[in-house]
C-alpha positions as CSV (number, residue, x, y, z in Angstrom):
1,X,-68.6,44.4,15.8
2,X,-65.2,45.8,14.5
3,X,-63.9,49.4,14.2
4,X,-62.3,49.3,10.9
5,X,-60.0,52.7,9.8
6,X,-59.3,53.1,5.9
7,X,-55.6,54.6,5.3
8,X,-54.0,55.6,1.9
9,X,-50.6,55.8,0.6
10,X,-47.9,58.5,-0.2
11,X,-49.6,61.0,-2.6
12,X,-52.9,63.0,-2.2
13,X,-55.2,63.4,-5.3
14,X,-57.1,66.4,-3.2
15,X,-54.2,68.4,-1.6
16,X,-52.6,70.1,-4.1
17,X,-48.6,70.7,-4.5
18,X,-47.9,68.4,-1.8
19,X,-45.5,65.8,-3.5
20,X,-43.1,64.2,-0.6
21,X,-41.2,62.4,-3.2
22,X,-39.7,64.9,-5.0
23,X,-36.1,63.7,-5.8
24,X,-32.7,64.0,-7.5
25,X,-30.8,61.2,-9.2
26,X,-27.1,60.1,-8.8
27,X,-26.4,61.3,-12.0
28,X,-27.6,64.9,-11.3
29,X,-26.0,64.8,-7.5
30,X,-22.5,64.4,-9.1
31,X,-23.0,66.5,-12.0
32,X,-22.7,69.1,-9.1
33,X,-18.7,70.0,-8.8
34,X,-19.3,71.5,-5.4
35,X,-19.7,68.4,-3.0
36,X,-21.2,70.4,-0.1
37,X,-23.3,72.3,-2.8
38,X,-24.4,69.2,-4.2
39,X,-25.6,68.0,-0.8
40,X,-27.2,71.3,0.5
41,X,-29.1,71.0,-2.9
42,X,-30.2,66.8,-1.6
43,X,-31.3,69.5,1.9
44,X,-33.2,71.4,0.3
45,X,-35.0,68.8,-1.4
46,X,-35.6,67.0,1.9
47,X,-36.5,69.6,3.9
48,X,-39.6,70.0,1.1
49,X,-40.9,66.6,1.1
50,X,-40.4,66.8,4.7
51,X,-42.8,69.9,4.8
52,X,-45.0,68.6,2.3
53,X,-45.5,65.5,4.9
54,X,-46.5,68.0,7.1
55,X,-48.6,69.1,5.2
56,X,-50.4,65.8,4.4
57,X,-50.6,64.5,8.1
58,X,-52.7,68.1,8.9
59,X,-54.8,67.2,6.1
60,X,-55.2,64.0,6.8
61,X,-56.6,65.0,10.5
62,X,-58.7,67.4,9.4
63,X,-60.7,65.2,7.2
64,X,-60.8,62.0,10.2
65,X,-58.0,59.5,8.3
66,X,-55.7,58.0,11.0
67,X,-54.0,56.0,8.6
68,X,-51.2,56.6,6.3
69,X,-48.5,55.2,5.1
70,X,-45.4,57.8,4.3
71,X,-43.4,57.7,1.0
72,X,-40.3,55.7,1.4
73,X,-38.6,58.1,-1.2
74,X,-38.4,61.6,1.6
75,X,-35.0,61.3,1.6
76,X,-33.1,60.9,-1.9
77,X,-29.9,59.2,-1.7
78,X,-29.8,58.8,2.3
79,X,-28.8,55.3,1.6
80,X,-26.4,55.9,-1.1
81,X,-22.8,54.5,-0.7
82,X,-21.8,57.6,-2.3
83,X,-23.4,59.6,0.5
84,X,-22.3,57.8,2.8
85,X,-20.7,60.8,5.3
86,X,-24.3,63.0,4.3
87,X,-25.4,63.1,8.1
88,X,-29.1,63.7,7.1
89,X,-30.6,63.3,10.3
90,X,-28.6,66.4,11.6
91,X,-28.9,68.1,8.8
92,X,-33.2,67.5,8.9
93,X,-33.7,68.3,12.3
94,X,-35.7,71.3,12.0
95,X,-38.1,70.2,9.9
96,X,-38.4,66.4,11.4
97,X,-39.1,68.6,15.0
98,X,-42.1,70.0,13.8
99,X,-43.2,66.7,12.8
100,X,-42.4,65.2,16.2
101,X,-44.5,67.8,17.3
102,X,-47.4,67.4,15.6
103,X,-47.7,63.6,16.2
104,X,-46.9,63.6,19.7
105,X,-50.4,65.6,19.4
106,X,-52.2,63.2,17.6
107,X,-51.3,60.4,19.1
108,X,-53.7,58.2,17.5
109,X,-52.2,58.9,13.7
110,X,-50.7,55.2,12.9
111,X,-48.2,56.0,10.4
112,X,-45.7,53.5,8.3
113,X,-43.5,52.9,5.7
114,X,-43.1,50.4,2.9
115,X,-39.9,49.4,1.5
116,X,-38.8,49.6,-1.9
117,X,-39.0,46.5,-4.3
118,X,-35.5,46.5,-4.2
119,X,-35.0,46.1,-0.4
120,X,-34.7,42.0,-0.4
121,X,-33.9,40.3,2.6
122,X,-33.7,36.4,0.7
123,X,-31.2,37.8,-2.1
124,X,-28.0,35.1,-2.8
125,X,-26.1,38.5,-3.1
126,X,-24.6,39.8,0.2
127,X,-24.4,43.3,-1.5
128,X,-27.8,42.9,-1.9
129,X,-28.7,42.3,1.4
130,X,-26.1,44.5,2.6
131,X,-28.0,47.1,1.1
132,X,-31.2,46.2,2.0
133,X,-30.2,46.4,5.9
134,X,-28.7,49.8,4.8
135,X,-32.2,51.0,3.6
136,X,-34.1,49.5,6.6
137,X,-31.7,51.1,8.7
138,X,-32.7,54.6,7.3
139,X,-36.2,53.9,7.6
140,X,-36.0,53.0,11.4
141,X,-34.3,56.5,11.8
142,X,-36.6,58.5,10.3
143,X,-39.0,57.0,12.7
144,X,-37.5,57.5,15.4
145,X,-36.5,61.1,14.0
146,X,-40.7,61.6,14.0
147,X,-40.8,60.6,17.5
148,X,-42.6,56.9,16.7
149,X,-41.9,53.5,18.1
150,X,-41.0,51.8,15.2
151,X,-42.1,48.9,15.8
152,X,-44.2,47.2,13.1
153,X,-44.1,50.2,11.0
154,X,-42.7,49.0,8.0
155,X,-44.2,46.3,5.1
156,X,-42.1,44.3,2.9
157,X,-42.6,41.8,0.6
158,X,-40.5,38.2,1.1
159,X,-38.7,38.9,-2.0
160,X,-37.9,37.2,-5.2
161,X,-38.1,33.4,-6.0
162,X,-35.0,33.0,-8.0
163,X,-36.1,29.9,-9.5
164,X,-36.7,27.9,-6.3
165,X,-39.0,29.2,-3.9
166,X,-39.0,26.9,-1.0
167,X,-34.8,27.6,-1.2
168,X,-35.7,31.2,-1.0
169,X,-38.2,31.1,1.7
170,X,-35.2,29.3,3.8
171,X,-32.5,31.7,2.6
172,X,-34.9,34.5,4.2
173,X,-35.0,32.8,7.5
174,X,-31.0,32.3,6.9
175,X,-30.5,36.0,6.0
176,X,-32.6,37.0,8.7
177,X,-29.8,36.1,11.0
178,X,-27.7,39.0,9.9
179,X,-30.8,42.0,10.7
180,X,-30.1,43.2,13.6
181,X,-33.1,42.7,16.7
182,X,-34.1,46.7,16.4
183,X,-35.3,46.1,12.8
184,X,-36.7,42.9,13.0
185,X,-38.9,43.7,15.1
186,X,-40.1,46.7,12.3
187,X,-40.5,44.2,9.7
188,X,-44.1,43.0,9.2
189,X,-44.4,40.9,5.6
190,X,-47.0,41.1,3.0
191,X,-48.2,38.2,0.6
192,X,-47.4,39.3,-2.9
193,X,-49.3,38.6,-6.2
194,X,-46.6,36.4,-8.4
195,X,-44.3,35.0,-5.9
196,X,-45.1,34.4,-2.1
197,X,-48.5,33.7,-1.4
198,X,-50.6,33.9,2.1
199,X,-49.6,31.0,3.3
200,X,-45.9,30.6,1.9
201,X,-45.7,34.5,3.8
202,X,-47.5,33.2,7.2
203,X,-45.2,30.1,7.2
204,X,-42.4,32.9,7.4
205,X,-44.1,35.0,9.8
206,X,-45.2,31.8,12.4
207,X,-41.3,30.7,12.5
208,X,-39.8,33.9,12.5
209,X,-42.4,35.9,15.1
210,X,-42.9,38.7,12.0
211,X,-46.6,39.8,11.7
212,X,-48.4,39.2,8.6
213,X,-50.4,42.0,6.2
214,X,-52.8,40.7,4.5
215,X,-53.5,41.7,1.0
216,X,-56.6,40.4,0.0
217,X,-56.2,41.3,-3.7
218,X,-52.9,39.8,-3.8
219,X,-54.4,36.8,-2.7
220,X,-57.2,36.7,-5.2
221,X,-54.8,37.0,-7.7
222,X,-52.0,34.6,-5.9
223,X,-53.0,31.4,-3.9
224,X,-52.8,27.8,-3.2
225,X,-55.9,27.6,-1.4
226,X,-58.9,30.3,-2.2
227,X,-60.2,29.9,0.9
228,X,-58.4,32.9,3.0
229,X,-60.5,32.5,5.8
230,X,-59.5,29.2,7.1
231,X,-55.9,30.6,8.0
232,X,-57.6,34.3,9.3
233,X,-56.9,33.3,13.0
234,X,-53.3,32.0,12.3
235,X,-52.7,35.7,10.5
236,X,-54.3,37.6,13.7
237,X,-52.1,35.4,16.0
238,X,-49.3,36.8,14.6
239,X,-50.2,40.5,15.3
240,X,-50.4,39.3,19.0
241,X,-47.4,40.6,20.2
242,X,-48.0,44.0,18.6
243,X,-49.0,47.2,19.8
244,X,-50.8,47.8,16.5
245,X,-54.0,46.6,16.1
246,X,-54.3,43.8,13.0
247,X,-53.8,45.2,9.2
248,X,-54.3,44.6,5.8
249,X,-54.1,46.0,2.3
250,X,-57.0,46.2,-0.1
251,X,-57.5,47.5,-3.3
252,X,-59.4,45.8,-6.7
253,X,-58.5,44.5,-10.4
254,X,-57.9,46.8,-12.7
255,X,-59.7,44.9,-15.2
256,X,-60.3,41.0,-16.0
257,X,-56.9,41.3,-18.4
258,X,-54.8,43.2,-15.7
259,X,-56.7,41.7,-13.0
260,X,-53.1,42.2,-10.7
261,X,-52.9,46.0,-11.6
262,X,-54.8,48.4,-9.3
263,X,-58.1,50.2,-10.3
264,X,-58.5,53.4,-9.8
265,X,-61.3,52.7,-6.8
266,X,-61.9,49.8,-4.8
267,X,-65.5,47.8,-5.0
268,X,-67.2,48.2,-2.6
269,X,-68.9,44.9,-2.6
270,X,-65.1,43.0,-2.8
271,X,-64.1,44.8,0.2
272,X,-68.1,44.5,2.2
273,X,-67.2,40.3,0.8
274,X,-63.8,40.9,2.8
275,X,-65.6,42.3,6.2
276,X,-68.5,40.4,6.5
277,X,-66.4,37.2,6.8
278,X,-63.6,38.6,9.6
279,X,-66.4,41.0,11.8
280,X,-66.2,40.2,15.0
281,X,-62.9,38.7,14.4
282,X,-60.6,41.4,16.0
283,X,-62.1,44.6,18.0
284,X,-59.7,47.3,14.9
285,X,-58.4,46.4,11.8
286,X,-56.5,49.0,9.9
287,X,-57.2,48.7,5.8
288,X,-54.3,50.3,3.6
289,X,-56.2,51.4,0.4
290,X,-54.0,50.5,-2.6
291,X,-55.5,52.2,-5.3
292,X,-54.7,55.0,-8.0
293,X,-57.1,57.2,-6.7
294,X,-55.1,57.3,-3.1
295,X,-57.3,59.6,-0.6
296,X,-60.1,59.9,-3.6
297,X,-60.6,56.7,-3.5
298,X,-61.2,56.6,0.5
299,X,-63.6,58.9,0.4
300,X,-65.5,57.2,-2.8
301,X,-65.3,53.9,-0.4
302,X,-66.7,55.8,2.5
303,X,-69.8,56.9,0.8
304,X,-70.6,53.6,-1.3
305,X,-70.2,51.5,2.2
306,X,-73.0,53.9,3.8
307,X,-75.9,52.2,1.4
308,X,-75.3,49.2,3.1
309,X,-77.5,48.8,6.7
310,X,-74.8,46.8,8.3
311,X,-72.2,49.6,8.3
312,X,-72.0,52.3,11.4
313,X,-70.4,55.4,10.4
314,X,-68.2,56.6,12.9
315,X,-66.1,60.0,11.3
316,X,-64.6,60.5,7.7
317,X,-62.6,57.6,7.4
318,X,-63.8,55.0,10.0
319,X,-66.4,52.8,10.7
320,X,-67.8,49.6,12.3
321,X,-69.0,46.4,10.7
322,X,-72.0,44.9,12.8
């Protein structure tokens, strides 16, 4: 038997008006004469998505989901070089206190991040990785700014391939040198659909001590080996060390021709394919839903896995698999 909790990402299709991404380019931000206008105006923005968040976690309680991963865009241009003296944090407190608040409360929320595309640890370009720290840097404040240990609370993929793969899975470990011990240890890596597959990500995660998120679709799509399952205990090893129970991502093909794109909903029977072979495996696994459909597709999941007899309802978002 294993408790599994169903998650969904960033933006509500139910809760209306409750956008935390709202943003403002560069371009606008300079277009603004008045530099302390100009950043009272990047505020005001923040303090919205902030609320919005808000918002969104009081939804999410009401309706039993414990699992949500927060947009990575609630602060625009925090990680900006031309923003660099914008003391966001201070000027956020307010609004991140009420947050604190309200998940000191419910305790039980598990809440994350996921970087950007652009946030890539193996790049040849030190500005690029220079950047990328910059950005992971910001992310491990806002956490701490909601009151979390941010510890494994924030997915990335490997990165790119730049034309050799196995050079850029060692340039990772190389570059890897240069994050500082505070957020390596919020890193947790994902397997990716063109580039890094499973095991080329759980090679990482072994040598570097980096749990591993499973993506089950990416995997469909990306592989060297079809058979997932024989590396399922290497993958749980590596959440050993965590205080976060074991998590993965699913979502389904779009279609046969954009079999990598996301559908709207997730089958059912893909995901039921998924459990029936890791039940019993670990006591929780946590399942980020990565599909268009966001908290609409959760509870479309929720009610297609009640036909079948080997599922035990447990609230509005959770469940066991016997």
């Amino acid at each position: 038997m294993t408790l599994v909790r169903l998650g969904y990402s960033a933006i509500s299709t139910q809760l209306q008006n409750s956008s935390t991404s709202k943003t403002m380019t560069y371009a606008r931000f300079s277009q603004i004469k008045d530099r302390e206008a100009a950043l009272r105006k990047l505020e005001a923005i923040s303090n919205t998505n902030l609320n919005n968040l808000l918002r969104l976690l009081r939804y999410n309680v009401a309706n039993d989901i414990h699992f949500y991963r927060i947009s990575s865009k609630l602060i625009p241009l925090a990680d900006h070089p031309e923003t660099s003296e914008w003391n966001y944090m201070k000027a956020l407190k307010r609004s991140l206190s009420d947050l604190r608040k309200f998940i000191k409360v419910y305790e039980s929320l598990r809440l994350d991040f996921h970087a950007d595309h652009f946030v890539l640890i193996n790049s040849p370009r030190k500005e690029v990785l220079s950047s990328a720290i910059k950005t992971l840097r910001m992310h491990h404040r806002l956490l701490k700014g909601f009151g979390l240990n941010p510890e494994h609370r924030c997915v990335m993929h490997v990165g790119g391939g730049y034309g050799d793969r196995e050079k850029a899975l060692e340039r990772f470990i190389e570059n890897w040198a240069y994050v500082s011990v505070d957020l390596q240890e919020m890193v947790i890596l994902e397997n990716d659909d063109k580039t890094f597959t499973m095991k080329e990500t759980l090679y990482l995660c072994e040598k570097l001590g980096i749990p591993l998120v499973f993506d089950y679709h990416h995997h469909i799509a990306h592989h060297i080996d079809s058979n997932w399952y024989n590396e399922w205990d290497r993958i749980v090893t590596t959440w050993e060390s965590s205080i976060l129970p074991v998590k993965m991502h699913i979502s389904s093909p779009k279609s046969e021709q954009k079999f990598r794109a996301h559908a709207d909903y997730v089958d059912s029977k893909m995901f039921m394919g998924f459990l029936q072979e890791i039940k019993g495996s670990v006591p929780q696994i946590d399942c980020m839903i990565e599909a268009k459909q966001k908290d609409g597709a959760l509870y479309k999941l929720m009610e297609d896995l009640k036909e079948y007899p080997e599922i035990e309802i447990v609230d509005g978002a959770s469940f066991y698999i016997t």
